[in-house]
C-alpha positions as CSV (number, residue, x, y, z in Angstrom):
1,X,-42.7,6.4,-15.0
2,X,-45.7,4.1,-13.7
3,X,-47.2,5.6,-10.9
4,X,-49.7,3.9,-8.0
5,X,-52.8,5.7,-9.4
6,X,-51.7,3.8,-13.1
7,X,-51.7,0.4,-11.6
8,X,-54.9,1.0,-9.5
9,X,-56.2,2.2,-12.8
10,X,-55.1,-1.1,-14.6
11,X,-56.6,-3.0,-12.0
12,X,-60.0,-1.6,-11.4
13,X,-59.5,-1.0,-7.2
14,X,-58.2,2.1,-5.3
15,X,-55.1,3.7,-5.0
16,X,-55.2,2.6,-0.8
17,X,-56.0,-1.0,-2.3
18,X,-52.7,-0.9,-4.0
19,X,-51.1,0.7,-1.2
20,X,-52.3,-2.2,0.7
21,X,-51.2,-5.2,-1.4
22,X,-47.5,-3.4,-1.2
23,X,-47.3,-3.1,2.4
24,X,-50.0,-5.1,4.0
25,X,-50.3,-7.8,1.7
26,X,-51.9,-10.2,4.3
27,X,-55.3,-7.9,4.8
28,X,-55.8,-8.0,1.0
29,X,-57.8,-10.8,-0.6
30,X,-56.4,-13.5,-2.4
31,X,-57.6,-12.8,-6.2
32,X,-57.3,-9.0,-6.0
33,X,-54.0,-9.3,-3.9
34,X,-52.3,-11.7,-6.7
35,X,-53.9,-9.3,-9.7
36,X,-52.5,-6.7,-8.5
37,X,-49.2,-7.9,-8.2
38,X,-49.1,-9.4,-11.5
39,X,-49.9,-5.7,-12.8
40,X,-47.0,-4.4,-10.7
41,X,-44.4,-6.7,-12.1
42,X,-46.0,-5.9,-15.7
43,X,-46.2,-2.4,-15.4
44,X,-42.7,-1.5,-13.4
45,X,-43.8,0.1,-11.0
46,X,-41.5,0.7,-8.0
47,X,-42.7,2.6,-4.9
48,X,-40.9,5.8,-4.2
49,X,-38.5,5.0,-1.8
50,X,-38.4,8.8,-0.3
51,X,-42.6,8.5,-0.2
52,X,-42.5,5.2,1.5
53,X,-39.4,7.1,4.7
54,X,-42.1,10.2,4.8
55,X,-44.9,7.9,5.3
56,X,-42.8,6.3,8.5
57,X,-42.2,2.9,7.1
58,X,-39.4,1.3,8.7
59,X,-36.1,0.0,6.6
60,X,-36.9,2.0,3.6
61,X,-34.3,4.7,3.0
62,X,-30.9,2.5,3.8
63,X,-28.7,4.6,1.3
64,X,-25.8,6.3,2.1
65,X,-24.0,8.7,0.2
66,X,-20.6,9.0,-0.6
67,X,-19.0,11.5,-2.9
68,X,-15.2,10.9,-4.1
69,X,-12.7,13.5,-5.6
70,X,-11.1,11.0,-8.3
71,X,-12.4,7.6,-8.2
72,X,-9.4,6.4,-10.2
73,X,-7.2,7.0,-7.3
74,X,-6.5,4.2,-6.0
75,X,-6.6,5.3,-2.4
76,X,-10.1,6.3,-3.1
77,X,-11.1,3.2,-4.4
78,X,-9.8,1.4,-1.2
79,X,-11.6,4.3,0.9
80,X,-14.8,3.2,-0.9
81,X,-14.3,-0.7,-0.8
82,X,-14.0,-0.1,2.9
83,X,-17.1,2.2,3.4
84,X,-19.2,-0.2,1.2
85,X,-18.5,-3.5,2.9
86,X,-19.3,-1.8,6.5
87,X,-22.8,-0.4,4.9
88,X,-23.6,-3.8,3.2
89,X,-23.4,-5.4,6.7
90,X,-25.4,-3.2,8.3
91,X,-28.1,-3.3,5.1
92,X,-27.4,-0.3,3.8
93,X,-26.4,0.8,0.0
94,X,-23.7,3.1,-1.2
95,X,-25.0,6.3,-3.5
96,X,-21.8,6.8,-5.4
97,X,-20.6,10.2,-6.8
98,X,-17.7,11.4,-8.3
99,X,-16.5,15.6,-7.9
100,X,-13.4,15.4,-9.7
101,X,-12.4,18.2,-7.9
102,X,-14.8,20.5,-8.9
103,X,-17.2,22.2,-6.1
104,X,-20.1,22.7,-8.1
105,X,-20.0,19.0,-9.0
106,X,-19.9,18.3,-5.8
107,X,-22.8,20.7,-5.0
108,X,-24.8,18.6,-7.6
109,X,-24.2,15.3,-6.0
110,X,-25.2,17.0,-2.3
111,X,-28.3,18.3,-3.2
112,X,-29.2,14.9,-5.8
113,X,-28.5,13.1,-2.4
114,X,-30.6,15.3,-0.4
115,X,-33.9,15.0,-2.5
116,X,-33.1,11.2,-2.1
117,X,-33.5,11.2,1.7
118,X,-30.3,9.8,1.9
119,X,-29.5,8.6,5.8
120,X,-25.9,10.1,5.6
121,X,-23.4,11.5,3.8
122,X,-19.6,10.5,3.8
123,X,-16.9,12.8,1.5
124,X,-13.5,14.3,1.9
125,X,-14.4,18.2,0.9
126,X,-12.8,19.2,-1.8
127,X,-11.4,22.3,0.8
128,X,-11.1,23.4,4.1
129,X,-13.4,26.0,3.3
130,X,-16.2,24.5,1.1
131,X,-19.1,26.2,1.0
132,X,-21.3,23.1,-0.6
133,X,-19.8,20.8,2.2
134,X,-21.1,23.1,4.8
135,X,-23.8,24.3,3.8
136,X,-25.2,21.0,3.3
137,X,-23.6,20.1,7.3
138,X,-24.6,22.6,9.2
139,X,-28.3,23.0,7.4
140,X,-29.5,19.5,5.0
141,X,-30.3,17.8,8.9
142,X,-28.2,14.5,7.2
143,X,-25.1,13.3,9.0
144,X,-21.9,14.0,7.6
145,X,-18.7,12.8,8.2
146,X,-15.5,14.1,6.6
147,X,-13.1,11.4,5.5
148,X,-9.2,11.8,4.7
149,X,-9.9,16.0,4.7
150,X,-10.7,18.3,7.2
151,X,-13.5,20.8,6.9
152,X,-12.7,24.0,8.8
153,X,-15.4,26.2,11.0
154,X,-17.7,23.2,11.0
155,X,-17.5,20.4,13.5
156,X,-17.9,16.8,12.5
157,X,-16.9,13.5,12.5
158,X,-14.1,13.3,10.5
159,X,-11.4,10.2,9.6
160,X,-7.8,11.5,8.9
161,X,-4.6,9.4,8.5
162,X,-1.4,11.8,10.1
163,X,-0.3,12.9,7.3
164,X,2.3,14.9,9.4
165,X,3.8,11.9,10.7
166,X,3.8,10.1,7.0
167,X,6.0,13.1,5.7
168,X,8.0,13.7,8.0
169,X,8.7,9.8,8.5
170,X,9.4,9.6,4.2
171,X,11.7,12.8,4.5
172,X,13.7,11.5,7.8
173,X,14.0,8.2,5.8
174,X,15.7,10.2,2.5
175,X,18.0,12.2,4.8
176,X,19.3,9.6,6.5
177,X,20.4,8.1,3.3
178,X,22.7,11.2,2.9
179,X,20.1,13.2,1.0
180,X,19.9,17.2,1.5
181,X,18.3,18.5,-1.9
182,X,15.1,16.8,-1.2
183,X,12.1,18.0,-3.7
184,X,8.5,18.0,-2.9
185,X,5.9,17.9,-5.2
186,X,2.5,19.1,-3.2
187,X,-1.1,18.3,-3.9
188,X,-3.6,20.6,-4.1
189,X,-2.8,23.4,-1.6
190,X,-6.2,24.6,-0.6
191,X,-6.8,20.5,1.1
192,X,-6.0,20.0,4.5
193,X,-4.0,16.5,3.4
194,X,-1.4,19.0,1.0
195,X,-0.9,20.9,4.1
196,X,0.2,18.8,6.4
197,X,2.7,16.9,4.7
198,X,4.4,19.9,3.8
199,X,3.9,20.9,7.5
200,X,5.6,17.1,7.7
201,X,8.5,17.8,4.8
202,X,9.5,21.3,6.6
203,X,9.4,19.5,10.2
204,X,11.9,16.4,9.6
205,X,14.3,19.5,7.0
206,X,14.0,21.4,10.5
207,X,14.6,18.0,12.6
208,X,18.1,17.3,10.5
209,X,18.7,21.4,10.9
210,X,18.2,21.4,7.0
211,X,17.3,25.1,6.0
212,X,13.9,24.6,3.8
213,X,14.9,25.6,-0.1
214,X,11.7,26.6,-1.3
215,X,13.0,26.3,-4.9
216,X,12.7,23.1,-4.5
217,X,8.8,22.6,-3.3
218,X,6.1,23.2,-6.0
219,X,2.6,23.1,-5.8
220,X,0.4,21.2,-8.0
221,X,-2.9,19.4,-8.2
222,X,-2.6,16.2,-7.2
223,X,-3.2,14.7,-10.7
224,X,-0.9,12.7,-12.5
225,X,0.0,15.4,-15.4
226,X,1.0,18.2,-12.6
227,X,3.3,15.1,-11.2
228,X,5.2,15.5,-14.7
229,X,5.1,18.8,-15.3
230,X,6.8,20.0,-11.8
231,X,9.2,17.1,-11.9
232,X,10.0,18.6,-15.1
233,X,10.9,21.8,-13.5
234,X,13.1,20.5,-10.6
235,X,14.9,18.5,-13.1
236,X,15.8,21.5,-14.6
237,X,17.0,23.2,-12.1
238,X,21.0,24.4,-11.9
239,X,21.1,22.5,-9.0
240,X,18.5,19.9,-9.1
241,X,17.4,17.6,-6.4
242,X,19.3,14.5,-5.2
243,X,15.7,12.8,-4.3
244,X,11.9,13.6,-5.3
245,X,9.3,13.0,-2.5
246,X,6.3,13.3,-4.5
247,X,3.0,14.2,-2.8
248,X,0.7,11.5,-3.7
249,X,0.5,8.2,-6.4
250,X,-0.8,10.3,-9.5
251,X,1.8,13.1,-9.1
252,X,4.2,10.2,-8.6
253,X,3.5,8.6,-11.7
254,X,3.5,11.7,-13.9
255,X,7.6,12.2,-12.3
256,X,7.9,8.8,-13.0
257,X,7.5,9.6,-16.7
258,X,9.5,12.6,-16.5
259,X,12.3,10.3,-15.1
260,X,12.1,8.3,-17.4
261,X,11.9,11.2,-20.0
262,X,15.4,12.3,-18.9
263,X,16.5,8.4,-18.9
264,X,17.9,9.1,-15.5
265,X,18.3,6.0,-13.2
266,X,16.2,5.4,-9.9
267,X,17.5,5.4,-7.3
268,X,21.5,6.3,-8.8
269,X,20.5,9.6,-10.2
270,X,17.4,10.2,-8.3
271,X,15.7,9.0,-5.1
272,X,11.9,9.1,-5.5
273,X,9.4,8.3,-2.8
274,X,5.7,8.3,-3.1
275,X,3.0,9.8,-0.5
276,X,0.8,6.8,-1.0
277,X,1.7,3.4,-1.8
278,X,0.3,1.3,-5.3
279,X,-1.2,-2.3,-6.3
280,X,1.6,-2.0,-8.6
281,X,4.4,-0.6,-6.5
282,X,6.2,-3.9,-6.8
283,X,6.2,-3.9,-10.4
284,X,8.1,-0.7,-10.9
285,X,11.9,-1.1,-11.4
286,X,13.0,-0.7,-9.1
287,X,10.1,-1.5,-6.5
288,X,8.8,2.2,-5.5
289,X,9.6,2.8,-1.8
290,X,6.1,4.8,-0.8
291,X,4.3,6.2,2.7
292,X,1.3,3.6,2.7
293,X,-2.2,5.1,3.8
294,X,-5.1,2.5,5.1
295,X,-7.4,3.5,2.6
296,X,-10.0,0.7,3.1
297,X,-9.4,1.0,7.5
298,X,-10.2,4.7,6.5
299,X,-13.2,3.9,4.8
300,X,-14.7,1.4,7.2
301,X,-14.4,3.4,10.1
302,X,-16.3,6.6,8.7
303,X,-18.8,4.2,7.8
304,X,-19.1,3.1,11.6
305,X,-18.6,6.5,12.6
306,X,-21.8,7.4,10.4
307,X,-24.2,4.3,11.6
308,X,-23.4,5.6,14.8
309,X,-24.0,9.2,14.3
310,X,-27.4,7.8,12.3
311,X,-27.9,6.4,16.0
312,X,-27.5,9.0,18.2
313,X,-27.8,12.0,16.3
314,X,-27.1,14.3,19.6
315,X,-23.4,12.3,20.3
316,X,-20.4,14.6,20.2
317,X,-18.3,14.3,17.2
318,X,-15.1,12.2,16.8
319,X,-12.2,12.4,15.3
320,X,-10.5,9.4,14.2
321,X,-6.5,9.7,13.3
322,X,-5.4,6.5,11.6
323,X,-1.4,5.9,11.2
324,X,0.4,5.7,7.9
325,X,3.0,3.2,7.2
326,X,6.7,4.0,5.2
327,X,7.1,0.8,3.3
328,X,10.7,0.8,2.2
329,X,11.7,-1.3,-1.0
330,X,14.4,0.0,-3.3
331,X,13.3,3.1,-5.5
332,X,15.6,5.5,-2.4
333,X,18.3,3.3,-2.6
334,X,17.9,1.9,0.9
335,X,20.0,-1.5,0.3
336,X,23.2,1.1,0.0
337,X,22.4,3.2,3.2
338,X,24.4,5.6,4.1
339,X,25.0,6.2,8.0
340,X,22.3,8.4,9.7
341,X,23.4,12.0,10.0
342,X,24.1,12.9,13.7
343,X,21.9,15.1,16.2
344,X,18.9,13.6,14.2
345,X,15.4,14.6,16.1
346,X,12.4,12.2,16.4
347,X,8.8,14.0,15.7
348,X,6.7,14.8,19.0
349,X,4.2,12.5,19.6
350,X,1.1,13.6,18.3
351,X,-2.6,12.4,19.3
352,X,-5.8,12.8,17.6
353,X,-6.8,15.7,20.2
């Protein structure tokens, strides 16, 4: 890599001659100003963007970092669309990393990220208790904010959608169209966003006064071949489920091909609803009835919530809660409702404390 010292070399001045021509062009003389540059566009040399934010200079280090747990989620890639058109605005770039899942990846990224001086950090740990994640919070000195997960004994800014609310909203909705054996495929269980739609599944069983079958709730990992895999296993059941409430888009495309497998029909044998709704959703026959997060409103306001933590570093932390949506089409077989069962209990209210 060219360094300073090579191009003051190449041009026969100082290293604080070159220095000059870089940041103070206008105090350097014409003919040594204009050879040095040319031996700076011929050489490659790029000054060290960390260097240049130690040395003070201002607008040097606009980089943000932003680690994902499965970029080819699409709720992700809508998280990150919305973090990187708030930092574009605000003339900042997006350092983008990708755990898959895995802490020590992440721990690779976080420290990569803190060598580059990065100005903030934005990720959904990969658990409540991630040790990388706070670690890197509580002692790196580089605001983080925690997006679509909580990270437990540390406080920061964090972005959630009520993923309470979105459960127990997509399980009310299958019960009032007559369903009782309702299976639920969770995500990871050591993530904050598992939890609480299961907290949302038991709550709206409870609501209906349901007892909670826990036969029919199995835990996976959020990817699309656990999706299969369980479906598989409630299909096979003595007494299988009248309707699958799967607990995010991946898991619900791997029980999509286990539907398929077993050439049942949606939604005449099975009801299936997704945690997370899909570019495609409409595509799917029939269209997939699905609890739709605001992945790119998610994004874009950790993004805010970081310039303004960058700001005023000494501000108390927020917590954003964003709403979820249940988009009904036809995969639950809404267009033949049944009437709503009797005695049927709304959710409490619930704020973002």
């Amino acid at each position: 890599m060219t360094t300073l010292r090579d191009v003051a070399q190449a041009a026969g001045v100082s290293i604080s001659t070159v220095s000059r021509v870089i940041n103070e062009p206008q105090v350097v003389k014409s003919p040594t100003r204009e050879r040095v540059q040319a031996l700076i566009r011929e050489l490659g040399y790029s000054p060290s963007r960390v260097a240049r934010r130690l040395r003070g200079e201002a607008r040097t280090a606009d980089l943000v970092g932003l680690i994902l747990p499965d970029i080819q989620n699409p709720f992700f890639a809508d998280l990150a669309r919305g973090v990187e058109d708030v930092a574009q605005q605000h003339g900042y770039l997006v350092f983008l990393g990708n755990s898959d899942e895995d802490m020590a990846k992440e721990r690779r990224y976080l420290e990569v990220m803190r060598a580059e001086a990065v100005n903030g950090v934005i990720l959904p740990p990969s658990s409540g208790d991630d040790d990388a994640a706070r670690e890197f919070a509580r002692s790196s000195g580089v605001p983080v904010v925690c997006v679509d997960r909580r990270l437990s004994r540390v406080i920061t800014d964090t972005v959630v959608v009520d993923n309470v609310r979105g459960a127990y909203d997509a399980v009310d909705h299958l019960v009032r169209l007559g369903h009782q054996r309702i299976g639920f495929i969770e995500g990871r269980p050591e993530i904050s966003t598992s939890q609480e739609r299961l907290q949302g599944y038991r709550q709206a069983l409870a609501a209906h006064g349901i007892p909670l079958d826990e036969t029919l709730v199995r835990r996976g990992d959020s990817r699309q071949a656990s999706g299969r895999h369980l479906t598989e296993e409630l299909l096979a059941l003595p007494q299988r489920p009248t309707a699958l409430f799967a607990g995010n888009n991946l898991m619900t495309l791997g029980a999509l091909e286990a539907i398929r497998q077993r050439r049942l029909r949606i939604p005449e044998d099975l009801a299936l609803l997704s945690y997370d709704d899909m570019p495609w959703a409409l595509a799917f026959d029939p269209p997939l009835t699905a609890v739709r997060q605001p992945g790119y409103e998610v994004g874009r306001r950790a993004m805010e919530l970081l310039l303004a933590r960058i700001r005023e570093p000494g501000r108390a932390p927020s917590l954003v809660m964003l709403q979820p949506e249940l988009v009904v089409r036809e995969s639950c077989g809404a267009t033949r409702a049944r009437p709503a069962p009797r005695g049927r209990r709304r959710l409490p209210e619930r704020s973002a404390g």
